[in-house]
C-alpha positions as CSV (number, residue, x, y, z in Angstrom):
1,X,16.2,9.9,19.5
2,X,13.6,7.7,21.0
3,X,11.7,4.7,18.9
4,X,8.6,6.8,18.8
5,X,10.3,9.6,16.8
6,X,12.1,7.4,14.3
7,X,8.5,6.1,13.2
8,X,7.6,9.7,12.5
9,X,10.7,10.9,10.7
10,X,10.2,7.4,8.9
11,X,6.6,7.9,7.7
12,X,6.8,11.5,7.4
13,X,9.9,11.4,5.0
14,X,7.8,8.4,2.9
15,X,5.0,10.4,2.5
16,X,6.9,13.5,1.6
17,X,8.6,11.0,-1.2
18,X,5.1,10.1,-2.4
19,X,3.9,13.9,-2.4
20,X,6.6,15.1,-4.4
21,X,6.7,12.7,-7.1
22,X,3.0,13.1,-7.7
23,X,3.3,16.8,-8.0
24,X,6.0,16.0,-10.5
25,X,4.0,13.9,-12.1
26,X,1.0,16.3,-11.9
27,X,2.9,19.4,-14.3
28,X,1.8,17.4,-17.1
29,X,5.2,17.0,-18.3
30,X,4.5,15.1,-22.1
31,X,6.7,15.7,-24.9
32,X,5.5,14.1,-28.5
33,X,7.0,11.6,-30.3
34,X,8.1,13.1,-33.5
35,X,10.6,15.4,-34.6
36,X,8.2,18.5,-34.7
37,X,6.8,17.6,-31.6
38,X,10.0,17.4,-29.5
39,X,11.5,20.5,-31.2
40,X,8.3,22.1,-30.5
41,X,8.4,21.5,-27.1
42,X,11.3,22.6,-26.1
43,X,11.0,26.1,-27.7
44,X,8.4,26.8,-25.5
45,X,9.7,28.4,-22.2
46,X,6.7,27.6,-19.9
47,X,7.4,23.7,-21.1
48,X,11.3,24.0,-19.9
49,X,10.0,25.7,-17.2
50,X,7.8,22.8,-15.5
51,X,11.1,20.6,-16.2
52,X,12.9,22.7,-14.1
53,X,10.7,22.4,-11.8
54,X,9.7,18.8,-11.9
55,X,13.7,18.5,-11.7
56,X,14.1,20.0,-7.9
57,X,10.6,17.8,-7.1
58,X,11.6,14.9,-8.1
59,X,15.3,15.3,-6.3
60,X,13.4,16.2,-2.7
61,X,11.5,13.1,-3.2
62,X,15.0,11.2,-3.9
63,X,16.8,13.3,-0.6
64,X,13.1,12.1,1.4
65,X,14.0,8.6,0.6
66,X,17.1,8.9,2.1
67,X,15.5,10.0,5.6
68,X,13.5,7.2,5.1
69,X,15.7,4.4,4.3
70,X,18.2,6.4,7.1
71,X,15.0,6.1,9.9
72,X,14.2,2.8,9.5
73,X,17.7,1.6,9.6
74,X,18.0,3.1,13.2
75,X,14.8,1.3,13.7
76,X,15.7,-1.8,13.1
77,X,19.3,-2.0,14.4
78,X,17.6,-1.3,17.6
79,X,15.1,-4.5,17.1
80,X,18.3,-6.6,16.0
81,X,21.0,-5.0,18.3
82,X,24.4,-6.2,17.5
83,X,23.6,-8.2,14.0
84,X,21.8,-4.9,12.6
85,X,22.1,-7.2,9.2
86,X,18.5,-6.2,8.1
87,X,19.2,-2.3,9.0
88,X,22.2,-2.2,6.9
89,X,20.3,-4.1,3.7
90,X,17.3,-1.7,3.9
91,X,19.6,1.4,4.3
92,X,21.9,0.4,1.2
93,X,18.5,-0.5,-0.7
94,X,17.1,2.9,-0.1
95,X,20.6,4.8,-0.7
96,X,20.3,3.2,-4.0
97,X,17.2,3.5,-4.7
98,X,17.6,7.2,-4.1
99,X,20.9,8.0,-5.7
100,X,19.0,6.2,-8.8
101,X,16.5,8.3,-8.9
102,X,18.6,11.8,-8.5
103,X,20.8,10.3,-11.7
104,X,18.4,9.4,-13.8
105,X,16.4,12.8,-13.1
106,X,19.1,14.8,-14.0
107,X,19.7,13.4,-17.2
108,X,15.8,13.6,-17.7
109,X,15.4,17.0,-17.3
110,X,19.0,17.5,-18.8
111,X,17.4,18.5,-22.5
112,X,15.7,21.1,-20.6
113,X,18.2,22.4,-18.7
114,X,20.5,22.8,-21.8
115,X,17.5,24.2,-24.1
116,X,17.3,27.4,-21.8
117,X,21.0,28.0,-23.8
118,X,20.1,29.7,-27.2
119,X,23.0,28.3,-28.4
120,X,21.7,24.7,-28.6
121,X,20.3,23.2,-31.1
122,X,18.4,20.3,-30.5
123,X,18.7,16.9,-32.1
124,X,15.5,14.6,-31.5
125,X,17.7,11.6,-31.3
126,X,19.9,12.9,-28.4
127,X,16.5,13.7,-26.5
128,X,15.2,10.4,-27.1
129,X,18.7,8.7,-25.8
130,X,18.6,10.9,-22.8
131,X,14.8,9.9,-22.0
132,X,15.4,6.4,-22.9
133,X,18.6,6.2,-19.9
134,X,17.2,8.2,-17.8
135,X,14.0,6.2,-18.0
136,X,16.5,3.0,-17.6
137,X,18.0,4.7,-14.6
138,X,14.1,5.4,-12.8
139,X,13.9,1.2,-13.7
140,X,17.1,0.5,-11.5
141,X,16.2,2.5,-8.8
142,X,13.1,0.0,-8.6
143,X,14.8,-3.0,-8.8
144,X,17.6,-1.3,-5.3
145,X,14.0,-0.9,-3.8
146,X,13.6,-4.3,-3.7
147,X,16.7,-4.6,-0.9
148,X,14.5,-1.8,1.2
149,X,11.4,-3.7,1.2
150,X,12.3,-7.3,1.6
151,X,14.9,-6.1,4.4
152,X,11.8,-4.1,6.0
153,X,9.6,-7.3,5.5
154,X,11.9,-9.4,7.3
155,X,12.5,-7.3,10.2
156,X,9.0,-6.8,10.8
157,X,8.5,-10.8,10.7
158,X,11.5,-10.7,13.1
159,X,11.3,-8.1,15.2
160,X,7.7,-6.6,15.0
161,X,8.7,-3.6,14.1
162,X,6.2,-3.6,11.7
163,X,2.7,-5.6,11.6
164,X,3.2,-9.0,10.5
165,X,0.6,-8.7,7.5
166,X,2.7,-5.8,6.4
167,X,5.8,-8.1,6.6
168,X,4.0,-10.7,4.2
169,X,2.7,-8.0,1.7
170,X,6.3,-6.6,1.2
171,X,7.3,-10.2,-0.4
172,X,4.7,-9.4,-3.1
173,X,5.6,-6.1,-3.5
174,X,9.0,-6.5,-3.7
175,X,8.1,-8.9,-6.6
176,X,6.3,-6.5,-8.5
177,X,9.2,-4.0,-8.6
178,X,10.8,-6.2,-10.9
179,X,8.4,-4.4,-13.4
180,X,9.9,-1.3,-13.1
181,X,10.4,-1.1,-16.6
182,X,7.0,-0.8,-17.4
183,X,6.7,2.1,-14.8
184,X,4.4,-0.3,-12.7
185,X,7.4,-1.1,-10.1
186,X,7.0,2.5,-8.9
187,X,3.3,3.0,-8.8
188,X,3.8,-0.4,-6.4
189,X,6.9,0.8,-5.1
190,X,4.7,4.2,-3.4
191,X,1.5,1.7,-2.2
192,X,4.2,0.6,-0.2
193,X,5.7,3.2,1.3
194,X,2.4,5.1,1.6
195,X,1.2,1.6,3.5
196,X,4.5,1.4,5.6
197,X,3.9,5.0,6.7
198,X,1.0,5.0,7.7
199,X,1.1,2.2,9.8
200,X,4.8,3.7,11.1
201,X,2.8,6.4,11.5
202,X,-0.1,5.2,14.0
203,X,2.1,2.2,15.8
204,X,2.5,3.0,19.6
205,X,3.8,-0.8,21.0
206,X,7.5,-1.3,21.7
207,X,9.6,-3.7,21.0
208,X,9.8,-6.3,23.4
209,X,12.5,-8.5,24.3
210,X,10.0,-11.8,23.3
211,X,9.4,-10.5,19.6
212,X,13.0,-9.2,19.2
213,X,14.1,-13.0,19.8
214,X,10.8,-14.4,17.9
215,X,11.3,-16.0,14.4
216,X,8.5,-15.9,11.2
């Protein structure tokens, strides 16, 4: 597959990620905080329902992040040839990143899924537990982003596979994801892949022999 068509899988499989978790995002999926509220909740069908579906969103986003960690990994072991150090730490960032967030979907959506059994009965505390991990699990996967983006930032300082100012905005970034906890890693987390396609996206120039060899 040529250079040229790695960019595009790469920035179309980071946008699709991007796409997906806003229409998750965008089912208005909010369940009270008290007892009556949760139970409520979950008795109603249509509720369970945009679950379910937020559930196979939120796991195409995960499989898109995959292509995209998978794209730029041959995209950078072509830059760095035989070392292919950088393509290896931004594939096992984004594999992690991704296998994160399939885990700690599932057991987000997990109340859901069991609700649609009219044998279960509910307890407020276990839904609470399961939001709180899986919550805990969407935090992790921020923190394995960190691996894509600085690995990403230093290959396009490197190897100009990226734009340089792209290469020192993913130091930042990859900063920020530390505050995934407070769901602000992964609002910062999608800038950045929505930035990274985009300019994946539009880039034409090859990678010369000079920049290959070039240092920050």
């Amino acid at each position: 597959m040529t250079r040229i068509s790695w960019e595009r899988l790469a920035a179309l499989a980071g946008l699709g990620f991007v796409a997906l978790y806003v229409a998750a995002f965008a089912l208005g999926i909010e369940v009270g905080d008290s007892d009556r509220e949760i139970l409520a909740y979950y008795a109603n069908s249509g509720h369970r329902t945009k679950e379910i579906v937020a559930f196979f969103l939120i796991a195409g986003a995960a499989l898109a992040l995959v292509v995209f960690a998978s794209a730029l990994r041959s995209l950078i072991a072509r830059a760095e040839q035989e070392r292919a150090m950088l393509a290896a730490l931004a594939w096992a960032g984004g594999i992690g990143c991704a296998v994160l967030v399939l885990v700690g979907n599932a057991v987000s959506r997990a109340t859901a899924y069991t609700a649609l059994d009219k044998k279960f009965r509910l307890d407020p505390n276990t839904r609470r537990l399961f939001e709180d991990t899986g919550f805990l699990l969407f935090a992790s996967a921020a923190l394995a982003a960190i691996l894509l983006v600085v690995a990403v930032s230093l290959a396009a300082l490197r190897y100009g596979v990226l734009p340089r100012w792209l290469g020192w905005a993913g130091f930042p970034a990859a900063a920020l994801l530390t505050l995934g906890i407070v769901f602000l890693g992964f609002l910062v987390f999608a800038a950045w892949l929505l930035t990274v396609s985009g300019a994946l996206a539009f880039r034409r120039s090859p990678v010369t022999p000079a920049q290959v060899g070039a240092t920050p």
